[in-house]
PQR file of N, CA, C, O and H, with PARSE charges and radii, in Angstrom:
ATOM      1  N   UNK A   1       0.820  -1.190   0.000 -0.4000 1.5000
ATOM      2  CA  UNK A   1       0.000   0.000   0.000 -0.0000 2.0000
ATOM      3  C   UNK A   1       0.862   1.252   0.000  0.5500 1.7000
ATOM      4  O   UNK A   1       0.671   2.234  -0.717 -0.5500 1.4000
ATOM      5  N   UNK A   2       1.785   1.104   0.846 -0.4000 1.5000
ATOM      6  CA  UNK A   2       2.775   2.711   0.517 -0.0000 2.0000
ATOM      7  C   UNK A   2       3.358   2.501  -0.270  0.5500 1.7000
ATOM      8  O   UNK A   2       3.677   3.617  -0.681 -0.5500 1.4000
ATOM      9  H   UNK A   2       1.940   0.306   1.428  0.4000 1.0000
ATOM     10  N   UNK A   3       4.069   1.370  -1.245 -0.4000 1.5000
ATOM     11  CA  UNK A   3       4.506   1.719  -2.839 -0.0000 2.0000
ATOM     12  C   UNK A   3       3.369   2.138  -3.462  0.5500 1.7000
ATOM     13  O   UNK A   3       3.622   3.095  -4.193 -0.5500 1.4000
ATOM     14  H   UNK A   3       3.810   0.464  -0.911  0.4000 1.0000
ATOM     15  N   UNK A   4       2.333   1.850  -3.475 -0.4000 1.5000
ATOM     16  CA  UNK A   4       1.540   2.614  -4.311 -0.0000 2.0000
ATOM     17  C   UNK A   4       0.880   3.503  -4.166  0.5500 1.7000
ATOM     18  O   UNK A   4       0.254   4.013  -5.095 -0.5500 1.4000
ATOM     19  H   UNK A   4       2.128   1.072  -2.881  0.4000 1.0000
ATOM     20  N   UNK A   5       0.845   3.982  -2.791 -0.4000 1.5000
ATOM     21  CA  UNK A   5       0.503   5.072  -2.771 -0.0000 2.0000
ATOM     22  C   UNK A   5       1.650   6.188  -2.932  0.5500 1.7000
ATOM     23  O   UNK A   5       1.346   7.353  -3.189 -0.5500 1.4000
ATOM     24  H   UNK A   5       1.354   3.568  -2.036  0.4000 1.0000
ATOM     25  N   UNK A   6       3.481   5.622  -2.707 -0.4000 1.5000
ATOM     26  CA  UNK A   6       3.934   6.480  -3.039 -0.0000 2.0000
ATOM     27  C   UNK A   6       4.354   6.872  -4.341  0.5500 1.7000
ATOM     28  O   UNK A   6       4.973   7.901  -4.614 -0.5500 1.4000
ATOM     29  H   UNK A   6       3.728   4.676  -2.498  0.4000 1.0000
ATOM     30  N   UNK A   7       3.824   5.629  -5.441 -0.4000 1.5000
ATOM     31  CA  UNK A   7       3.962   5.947  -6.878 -0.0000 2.0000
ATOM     32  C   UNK A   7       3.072   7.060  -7.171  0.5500 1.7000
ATOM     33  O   UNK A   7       3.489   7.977  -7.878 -0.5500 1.4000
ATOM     34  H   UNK A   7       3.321   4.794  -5.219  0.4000 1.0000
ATOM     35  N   UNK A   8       1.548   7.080  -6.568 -0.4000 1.5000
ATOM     36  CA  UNK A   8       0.247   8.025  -7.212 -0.0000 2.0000
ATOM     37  C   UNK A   8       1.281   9.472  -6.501  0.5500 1.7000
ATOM     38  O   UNK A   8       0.881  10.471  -7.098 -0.5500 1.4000
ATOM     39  H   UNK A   8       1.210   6.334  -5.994  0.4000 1.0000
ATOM     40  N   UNK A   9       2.129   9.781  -5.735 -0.4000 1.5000
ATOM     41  CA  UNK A   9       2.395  10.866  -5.405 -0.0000 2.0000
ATOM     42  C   UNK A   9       3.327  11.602  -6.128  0.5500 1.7000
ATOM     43  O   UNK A   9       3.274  12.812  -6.346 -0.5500 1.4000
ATOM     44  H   UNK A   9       2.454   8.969  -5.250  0.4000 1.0000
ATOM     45  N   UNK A  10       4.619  10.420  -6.677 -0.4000 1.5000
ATOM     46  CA  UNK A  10       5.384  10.845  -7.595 -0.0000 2.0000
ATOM     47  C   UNK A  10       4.818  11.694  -8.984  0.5500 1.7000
ATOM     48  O   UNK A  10       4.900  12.832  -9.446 -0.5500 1.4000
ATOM     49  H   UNK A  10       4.662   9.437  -6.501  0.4000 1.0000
ATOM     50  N   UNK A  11       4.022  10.024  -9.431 -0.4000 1.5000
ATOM     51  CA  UNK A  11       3.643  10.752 -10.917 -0.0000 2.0000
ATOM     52  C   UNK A  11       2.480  11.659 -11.078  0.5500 1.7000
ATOM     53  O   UNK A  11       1.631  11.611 -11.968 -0.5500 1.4000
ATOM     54  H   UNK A  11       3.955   9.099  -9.056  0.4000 1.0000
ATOM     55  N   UNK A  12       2.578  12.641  -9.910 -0.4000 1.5000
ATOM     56  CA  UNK A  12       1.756  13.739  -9.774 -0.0000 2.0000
ATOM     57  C   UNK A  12       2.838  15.240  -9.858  0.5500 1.7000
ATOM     58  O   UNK A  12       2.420  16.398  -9.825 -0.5500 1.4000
ATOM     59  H   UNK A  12       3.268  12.680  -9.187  0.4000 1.0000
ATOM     60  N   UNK A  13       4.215  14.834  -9.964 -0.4000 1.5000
ATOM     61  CA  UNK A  13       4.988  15.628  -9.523 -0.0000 2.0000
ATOM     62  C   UNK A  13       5.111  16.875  -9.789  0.5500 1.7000
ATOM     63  O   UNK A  13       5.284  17.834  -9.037 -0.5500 1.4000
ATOM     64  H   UNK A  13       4.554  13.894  -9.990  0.4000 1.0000
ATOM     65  N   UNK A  14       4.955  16.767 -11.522 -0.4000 1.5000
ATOM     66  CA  UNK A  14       4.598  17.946 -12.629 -0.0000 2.0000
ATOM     67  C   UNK A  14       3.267  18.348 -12.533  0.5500 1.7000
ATOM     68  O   UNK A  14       2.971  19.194 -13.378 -0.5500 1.4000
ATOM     69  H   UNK A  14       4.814  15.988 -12.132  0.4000 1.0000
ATOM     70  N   UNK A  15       2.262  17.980 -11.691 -0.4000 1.5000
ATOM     71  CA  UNK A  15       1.267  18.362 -11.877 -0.0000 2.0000
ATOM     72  C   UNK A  15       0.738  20.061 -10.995  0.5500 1.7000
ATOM     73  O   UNK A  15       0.992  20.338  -9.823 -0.5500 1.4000
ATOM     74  H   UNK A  15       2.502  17.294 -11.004  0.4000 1.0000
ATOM     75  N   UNK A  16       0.190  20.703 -11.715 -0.4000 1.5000
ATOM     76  CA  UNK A  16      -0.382  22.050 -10.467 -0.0000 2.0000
ATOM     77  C   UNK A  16      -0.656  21.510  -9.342  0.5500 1.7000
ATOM     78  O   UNK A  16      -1.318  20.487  -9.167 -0.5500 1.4000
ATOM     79  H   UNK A  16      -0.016  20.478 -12.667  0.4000 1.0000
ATOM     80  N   UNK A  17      -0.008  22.377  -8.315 -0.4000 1.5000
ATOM     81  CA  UNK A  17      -0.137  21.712  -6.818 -0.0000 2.0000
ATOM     82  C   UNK A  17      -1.811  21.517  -6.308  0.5500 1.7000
ATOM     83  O   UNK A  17      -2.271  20.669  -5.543 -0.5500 1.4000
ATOM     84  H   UNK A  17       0.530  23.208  -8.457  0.4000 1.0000
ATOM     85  N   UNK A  18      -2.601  22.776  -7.130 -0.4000 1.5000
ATOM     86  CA  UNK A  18      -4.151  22.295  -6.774 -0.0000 2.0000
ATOM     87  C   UNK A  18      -5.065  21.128  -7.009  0.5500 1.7000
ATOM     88  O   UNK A  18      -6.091  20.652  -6.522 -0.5500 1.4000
ATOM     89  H   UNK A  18      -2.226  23.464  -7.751  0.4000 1.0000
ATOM     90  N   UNK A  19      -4.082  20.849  -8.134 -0.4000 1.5000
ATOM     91  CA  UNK A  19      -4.616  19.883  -9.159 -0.0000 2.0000
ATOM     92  C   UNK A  19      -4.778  18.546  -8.472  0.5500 1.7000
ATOM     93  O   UNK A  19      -5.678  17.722  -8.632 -0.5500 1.4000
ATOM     94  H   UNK A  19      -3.248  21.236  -8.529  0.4000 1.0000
ATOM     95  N   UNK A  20      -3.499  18.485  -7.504 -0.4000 1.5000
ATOM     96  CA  UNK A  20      -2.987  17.005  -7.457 -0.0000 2.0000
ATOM     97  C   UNK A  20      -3.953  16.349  -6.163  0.5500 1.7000
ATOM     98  O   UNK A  20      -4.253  17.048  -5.195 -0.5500 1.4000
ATOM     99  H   UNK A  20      -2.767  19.154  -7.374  0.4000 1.0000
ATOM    100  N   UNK A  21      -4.303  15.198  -6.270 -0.4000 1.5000
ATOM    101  CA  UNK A  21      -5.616  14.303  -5.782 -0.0000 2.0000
ATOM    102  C   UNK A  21      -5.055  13.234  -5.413  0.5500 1.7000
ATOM    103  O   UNK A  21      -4.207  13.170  -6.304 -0.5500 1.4000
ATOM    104  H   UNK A  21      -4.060  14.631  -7.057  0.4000 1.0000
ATOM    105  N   UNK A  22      -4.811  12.015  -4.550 -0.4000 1.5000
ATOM    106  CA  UNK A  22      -4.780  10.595  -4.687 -0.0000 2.0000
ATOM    107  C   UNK A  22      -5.544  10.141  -3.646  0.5500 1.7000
ATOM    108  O   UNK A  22      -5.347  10.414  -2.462 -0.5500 1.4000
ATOM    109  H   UNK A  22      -5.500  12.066  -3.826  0.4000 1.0000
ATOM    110  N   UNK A  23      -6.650   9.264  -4.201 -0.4000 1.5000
ATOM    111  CA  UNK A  23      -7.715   8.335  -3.855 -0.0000 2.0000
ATOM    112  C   UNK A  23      -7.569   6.973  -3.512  0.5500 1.7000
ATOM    113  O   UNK A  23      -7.331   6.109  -4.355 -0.5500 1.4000
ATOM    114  H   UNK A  23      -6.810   9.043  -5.163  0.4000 1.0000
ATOM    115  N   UNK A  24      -7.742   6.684  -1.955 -0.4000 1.5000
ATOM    116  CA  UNK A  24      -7.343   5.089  -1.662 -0.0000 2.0000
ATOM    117  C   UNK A  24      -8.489   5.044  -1.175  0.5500 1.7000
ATOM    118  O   UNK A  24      -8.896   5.703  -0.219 -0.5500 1.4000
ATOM    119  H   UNK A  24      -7.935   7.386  -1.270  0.4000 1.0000
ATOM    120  N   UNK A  25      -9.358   3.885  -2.109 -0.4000 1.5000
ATOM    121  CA  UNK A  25     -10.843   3.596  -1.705 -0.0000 2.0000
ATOM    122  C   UNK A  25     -10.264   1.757  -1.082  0.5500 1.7000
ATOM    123  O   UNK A  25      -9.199   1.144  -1.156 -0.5500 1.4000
ATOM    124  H   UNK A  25      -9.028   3.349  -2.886  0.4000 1.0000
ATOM    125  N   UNK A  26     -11.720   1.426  -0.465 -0.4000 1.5000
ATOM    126  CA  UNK A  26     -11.792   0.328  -0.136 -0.0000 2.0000
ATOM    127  C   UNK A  26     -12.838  -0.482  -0.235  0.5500 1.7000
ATOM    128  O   UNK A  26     -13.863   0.167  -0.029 -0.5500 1.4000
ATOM    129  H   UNK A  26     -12.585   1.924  -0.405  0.4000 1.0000
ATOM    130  N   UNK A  27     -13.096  -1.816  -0.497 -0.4000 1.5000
ATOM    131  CA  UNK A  27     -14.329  -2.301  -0.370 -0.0000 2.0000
ATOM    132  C   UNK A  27     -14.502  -3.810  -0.265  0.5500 1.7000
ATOM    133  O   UNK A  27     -13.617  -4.601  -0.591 -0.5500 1.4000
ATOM    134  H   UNK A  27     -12.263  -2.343  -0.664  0.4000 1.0000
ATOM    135  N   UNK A  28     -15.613  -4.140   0.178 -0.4000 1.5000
ATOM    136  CA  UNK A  28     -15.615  -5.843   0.785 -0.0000 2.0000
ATOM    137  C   UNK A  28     -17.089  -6.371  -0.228  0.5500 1.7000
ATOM    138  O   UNK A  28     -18.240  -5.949  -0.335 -0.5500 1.4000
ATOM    139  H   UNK A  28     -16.332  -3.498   0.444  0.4000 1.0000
ATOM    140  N   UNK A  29     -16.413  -7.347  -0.762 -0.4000 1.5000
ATOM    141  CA  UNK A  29     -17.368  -7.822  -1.819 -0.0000 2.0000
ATOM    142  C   UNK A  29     -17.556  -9.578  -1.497  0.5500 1.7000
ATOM    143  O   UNK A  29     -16.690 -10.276  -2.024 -0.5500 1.4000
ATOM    144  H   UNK A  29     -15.478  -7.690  -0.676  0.4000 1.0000
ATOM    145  N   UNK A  30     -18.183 -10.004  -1.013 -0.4000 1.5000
ATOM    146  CA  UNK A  30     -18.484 -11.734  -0.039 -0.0000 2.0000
ATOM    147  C   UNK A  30     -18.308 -12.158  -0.896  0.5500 1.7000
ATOM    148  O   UNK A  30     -18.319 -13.288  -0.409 -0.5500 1.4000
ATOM    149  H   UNK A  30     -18.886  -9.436  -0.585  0.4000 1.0000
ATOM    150  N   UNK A  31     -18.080 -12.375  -2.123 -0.4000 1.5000
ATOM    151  CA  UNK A  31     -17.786 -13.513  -3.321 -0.0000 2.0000
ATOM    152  C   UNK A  31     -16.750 -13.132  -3.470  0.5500 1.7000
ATOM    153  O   UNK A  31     -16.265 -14.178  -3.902 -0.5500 1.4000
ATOM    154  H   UNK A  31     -18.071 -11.456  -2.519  0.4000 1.0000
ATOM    155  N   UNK A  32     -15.475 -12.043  -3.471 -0.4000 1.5000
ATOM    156  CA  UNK A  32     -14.346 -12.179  -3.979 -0.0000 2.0000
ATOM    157  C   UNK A  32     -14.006 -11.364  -2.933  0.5500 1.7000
ATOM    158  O   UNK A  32     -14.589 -10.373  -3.373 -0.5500 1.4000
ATOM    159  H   UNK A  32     -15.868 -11.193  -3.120  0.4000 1.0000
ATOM    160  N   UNK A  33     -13.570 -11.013  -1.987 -0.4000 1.5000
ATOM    161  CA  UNK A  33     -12.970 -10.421  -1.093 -0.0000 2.0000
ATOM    162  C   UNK A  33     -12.993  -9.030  -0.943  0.5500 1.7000
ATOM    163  O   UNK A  33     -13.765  -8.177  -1.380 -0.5500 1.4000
ATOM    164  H   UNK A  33     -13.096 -11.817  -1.629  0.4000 1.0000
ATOM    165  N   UNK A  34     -11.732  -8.950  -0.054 -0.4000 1.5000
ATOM    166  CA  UNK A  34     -11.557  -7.651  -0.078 -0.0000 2.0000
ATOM    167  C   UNK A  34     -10.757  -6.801  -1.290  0.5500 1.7000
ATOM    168  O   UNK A  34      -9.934  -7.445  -1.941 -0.5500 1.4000
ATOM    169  H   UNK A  34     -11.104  -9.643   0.301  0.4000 1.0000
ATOM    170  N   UNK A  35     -10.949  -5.461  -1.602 -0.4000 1.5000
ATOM    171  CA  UNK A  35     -10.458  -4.973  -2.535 -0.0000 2.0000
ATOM    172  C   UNK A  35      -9.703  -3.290  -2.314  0.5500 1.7000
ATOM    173  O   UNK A  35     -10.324  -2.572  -1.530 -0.5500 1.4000
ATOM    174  H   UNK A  35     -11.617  -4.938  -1.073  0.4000 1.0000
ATOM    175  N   UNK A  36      -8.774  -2.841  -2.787 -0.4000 1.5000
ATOM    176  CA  UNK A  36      -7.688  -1.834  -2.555 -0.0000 2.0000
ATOM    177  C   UNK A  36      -7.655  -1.039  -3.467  0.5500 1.7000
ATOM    178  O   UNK A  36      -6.798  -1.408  -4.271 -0.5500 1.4000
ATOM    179  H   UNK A  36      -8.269  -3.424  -3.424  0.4000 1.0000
ATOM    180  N   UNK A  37      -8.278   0.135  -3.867 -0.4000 1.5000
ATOM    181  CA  UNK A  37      -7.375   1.075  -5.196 -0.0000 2.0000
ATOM    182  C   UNK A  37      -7.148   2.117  -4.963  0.5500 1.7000
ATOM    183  O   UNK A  37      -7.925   2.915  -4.439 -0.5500 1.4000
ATOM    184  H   UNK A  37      -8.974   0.435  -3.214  0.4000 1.0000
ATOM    185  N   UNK A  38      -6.147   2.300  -5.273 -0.4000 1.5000
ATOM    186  CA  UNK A  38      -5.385   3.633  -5.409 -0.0000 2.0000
ATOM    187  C   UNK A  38      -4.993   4.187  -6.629  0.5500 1.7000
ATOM    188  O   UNK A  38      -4.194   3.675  -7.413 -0.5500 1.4000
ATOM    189  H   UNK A  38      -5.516   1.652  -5.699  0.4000 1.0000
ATOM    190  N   UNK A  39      -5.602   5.291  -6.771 -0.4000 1.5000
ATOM    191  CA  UNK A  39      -5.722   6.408  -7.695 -0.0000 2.0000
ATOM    192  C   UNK A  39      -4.794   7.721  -7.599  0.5500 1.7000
ATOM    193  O   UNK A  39      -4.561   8.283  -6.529 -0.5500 1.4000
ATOM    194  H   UNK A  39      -6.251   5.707  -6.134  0.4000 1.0000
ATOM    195  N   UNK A  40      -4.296   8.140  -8.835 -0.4000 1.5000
ATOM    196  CA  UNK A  40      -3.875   9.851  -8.844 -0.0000 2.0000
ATOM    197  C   UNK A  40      -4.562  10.544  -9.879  0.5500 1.7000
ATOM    198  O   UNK A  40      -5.191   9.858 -10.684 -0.5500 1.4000
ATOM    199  H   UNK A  40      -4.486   7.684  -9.705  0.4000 1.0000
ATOM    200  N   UNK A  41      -4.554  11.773 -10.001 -0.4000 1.5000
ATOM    201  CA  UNK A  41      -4.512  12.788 -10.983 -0.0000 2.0000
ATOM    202  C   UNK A  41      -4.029  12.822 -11.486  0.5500 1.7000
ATOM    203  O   UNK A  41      -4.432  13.272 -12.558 -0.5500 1.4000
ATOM    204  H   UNK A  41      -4.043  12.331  -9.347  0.4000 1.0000
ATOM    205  N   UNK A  42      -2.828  12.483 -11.412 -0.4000 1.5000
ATOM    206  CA  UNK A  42      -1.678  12.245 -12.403 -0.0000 2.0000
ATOM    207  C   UNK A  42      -2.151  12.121 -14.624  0.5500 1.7000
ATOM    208  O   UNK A  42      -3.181  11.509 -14.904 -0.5500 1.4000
ATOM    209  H   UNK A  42      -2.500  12.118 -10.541  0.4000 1.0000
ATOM    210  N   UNK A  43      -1.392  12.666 -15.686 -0.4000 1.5000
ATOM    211  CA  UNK A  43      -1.973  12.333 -16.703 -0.0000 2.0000
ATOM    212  C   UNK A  43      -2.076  10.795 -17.126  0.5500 1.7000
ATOM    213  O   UNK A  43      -2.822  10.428 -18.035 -0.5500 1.4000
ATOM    214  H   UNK A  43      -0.555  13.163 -15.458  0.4000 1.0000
ATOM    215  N   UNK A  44      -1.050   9.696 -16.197 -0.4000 1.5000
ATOM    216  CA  UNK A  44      -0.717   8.730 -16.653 -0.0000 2.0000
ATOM    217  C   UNK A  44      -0.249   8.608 -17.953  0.5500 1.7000
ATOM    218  O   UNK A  44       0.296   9.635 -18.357 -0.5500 1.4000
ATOM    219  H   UNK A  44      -0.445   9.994 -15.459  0.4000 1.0000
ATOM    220  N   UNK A  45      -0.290   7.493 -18.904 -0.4000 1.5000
ATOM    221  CA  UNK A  45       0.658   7.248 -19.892 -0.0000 2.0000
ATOM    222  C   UNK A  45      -0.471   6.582 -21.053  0.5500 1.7000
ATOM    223  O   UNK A  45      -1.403   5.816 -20.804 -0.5500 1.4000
ATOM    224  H   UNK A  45      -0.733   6.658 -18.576  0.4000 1.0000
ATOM    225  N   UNK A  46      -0.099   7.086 -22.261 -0.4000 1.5000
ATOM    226  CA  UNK A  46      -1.246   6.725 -23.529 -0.0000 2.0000
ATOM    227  C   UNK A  46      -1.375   5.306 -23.655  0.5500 1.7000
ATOM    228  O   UNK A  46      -0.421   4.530 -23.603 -0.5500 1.4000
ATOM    229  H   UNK A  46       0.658   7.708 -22.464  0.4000 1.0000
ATOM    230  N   UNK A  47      -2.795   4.917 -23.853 -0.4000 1.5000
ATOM    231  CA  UNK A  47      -3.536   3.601 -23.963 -0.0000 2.0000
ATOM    232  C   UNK A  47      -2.884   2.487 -25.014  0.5500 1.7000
ATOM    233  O   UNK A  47      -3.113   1.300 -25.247 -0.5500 1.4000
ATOM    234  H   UNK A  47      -3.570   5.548 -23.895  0.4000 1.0000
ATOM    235  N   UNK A  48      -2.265   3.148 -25.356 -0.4000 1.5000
ATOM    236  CA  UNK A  48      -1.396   2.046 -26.521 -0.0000 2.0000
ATOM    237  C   UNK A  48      -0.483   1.558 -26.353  0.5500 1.7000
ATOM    238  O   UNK A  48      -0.021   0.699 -27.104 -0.5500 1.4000
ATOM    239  H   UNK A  48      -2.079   4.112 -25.167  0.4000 1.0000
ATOM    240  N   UNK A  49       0.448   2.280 -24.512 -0.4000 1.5000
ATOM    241  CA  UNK A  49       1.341   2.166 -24.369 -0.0000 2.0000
ATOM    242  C   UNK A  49       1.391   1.358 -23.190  0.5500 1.7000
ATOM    243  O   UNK A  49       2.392   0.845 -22.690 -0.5500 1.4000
ATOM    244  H   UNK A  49       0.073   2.977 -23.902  0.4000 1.0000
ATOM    245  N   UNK A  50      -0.079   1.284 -22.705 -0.4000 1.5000
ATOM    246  CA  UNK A  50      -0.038   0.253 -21.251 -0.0000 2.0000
ATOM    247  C   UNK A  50       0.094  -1.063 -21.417  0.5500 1.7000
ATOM    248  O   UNK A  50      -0.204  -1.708 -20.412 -0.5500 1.4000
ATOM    249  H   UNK A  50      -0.892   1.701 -23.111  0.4000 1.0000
ATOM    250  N   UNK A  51       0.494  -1.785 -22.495 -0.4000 1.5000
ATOM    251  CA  UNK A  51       0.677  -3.696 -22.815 -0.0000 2.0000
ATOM    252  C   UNK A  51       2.348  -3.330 -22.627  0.5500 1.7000
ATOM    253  O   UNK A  51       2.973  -4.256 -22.110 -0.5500 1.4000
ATOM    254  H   UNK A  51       0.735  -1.261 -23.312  0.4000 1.0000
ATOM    255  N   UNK A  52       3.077  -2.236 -22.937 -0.4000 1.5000
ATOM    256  CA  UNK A  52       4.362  -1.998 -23.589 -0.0000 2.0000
ATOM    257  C   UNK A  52       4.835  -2.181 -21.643  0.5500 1.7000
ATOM    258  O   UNK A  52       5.606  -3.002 -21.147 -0.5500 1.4000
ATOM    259  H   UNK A  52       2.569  -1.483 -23.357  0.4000 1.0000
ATOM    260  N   UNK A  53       3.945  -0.971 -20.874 -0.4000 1.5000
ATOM    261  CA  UNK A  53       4.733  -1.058 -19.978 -0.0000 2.0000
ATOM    262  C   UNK A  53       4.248  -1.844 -19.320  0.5500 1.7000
ATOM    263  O   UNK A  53       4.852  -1.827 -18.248 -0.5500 1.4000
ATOM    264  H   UNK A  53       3.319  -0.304 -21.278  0.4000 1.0000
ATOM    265  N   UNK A  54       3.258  -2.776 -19.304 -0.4000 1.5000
ATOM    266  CA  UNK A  54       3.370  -3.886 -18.037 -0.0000 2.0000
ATOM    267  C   UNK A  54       4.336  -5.194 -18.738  0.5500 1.7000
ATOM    268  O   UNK A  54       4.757  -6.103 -18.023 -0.5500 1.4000
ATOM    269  H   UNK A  54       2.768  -2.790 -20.175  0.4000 1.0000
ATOM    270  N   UNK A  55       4.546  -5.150 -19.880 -0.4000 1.5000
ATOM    271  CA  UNK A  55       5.257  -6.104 -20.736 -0.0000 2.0000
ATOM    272  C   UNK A  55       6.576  -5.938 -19.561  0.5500 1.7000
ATOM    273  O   UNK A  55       6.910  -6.877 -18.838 -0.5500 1.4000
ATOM    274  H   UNK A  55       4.204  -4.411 -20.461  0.4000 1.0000
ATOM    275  N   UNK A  56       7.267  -4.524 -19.521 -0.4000 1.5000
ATOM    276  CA  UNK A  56       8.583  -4.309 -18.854 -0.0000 2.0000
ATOM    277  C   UNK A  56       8.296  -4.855 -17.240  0.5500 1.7000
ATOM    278  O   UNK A  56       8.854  -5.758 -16.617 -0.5500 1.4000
ATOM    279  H   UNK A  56       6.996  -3.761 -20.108  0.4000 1.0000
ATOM    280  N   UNK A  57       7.398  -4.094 -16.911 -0.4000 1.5000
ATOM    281  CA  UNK A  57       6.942  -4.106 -15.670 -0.0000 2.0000
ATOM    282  C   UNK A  57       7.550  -5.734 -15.041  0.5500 1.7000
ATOM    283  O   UNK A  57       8.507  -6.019 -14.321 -0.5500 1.4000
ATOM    284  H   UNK A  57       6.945  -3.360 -17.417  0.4000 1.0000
ATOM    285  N   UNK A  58       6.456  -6.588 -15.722 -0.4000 1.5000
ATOM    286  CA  UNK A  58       6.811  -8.119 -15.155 -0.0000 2.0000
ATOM    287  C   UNK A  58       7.829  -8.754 -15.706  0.5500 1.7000
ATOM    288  O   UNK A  58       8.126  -9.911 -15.408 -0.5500 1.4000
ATOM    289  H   UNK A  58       5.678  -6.356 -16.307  0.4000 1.0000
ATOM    290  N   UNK A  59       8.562  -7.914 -16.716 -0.4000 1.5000
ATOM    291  CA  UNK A  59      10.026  -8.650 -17.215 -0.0000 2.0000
ATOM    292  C   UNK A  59      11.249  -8.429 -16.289  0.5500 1.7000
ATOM    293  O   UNK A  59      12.301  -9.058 -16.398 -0.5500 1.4000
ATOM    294  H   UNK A  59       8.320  -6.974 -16.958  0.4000 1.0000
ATOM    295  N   UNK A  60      10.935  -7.217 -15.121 -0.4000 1.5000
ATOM    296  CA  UNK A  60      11.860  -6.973 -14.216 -0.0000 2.0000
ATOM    297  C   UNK A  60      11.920  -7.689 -13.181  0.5500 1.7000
ATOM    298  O   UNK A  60      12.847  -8.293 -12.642 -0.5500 1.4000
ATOM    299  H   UNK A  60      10.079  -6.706 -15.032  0.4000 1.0000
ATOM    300  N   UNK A  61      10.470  -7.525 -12.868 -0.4000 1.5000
ATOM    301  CA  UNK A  61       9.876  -7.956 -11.197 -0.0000 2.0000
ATOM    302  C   UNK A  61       9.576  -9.434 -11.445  0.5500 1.7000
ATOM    303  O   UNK A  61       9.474 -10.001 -10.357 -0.5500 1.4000
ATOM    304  H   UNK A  61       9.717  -7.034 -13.305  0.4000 1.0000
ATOM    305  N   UNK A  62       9.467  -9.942 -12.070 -0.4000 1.5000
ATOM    306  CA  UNK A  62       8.518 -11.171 -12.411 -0.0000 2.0000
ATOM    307  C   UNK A  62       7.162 -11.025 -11.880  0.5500 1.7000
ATOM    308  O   UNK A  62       6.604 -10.001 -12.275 -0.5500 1.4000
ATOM    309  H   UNK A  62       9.550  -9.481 -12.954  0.4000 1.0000
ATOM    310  N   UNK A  63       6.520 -11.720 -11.143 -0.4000 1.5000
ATOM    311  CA  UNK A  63       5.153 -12.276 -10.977 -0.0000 2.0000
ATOM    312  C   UNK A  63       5.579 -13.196  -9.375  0.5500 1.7000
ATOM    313  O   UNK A  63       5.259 -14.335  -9.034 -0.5500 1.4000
ATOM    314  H   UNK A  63       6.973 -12.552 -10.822  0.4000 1.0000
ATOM    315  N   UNK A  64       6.582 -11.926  -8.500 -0.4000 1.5000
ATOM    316  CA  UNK A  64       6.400 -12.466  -7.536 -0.0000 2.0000
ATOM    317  C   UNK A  64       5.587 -11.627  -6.438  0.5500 1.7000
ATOM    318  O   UNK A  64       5.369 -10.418  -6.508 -0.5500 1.4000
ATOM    319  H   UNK A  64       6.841 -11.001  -8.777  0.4000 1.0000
ATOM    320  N   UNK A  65       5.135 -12.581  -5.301 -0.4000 1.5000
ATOM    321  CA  UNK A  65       4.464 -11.417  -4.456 -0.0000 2.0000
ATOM    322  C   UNK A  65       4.822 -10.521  -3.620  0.5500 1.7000
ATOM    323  O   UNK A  65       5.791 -10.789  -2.909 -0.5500 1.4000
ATOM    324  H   UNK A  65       5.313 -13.564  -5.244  0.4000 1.0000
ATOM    325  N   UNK A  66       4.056  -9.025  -3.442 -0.4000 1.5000
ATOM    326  CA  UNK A  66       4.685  -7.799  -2.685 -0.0000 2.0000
ATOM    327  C   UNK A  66       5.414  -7.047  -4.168  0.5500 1.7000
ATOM    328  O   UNK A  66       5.885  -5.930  -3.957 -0.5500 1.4000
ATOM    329  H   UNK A  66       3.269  -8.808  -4.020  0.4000 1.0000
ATOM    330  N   UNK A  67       5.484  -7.361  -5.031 -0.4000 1.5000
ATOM    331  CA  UNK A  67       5.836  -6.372  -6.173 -0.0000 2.0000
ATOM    332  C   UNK A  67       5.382  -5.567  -5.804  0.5500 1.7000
ATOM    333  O   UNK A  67       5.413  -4.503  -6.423 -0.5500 1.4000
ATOM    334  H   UNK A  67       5.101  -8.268  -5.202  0.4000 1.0000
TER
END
């Protein structure tokens, strides 16, 4: 939870200080558990480019747990 919440803070960095937002919701769903998201304002990165970077993403880290 604090890597990701301290990623939504980074890639807010460039952003107007009014601007900048990060959202950690929570919720309990009896068929699949509990659930965690964390959100920024941030612009994030173009839709064509999110296969490219989780491609890197798990070529570093693998697919172990606590990434």
């Amino acid at each position: 939870m604090l890597n990701l919440s301290l990623n939504a803070i980074e890639a807010m960095v460039g952003a107007n200080a009014k601007m900048r937002k990060v959202v950690i919701r929570t919720e309990s769903n009896p068929s699949q558990g509990p659930a965690v998201t964390v959100g920024d304002s941030s612009p994030g990165f173009a839709p064509e480019d999110r296969e490219r970077f989780f491609r890197i993403l798990l070529h570093h880290q693998g697919l172990q747990c606590g990434n």
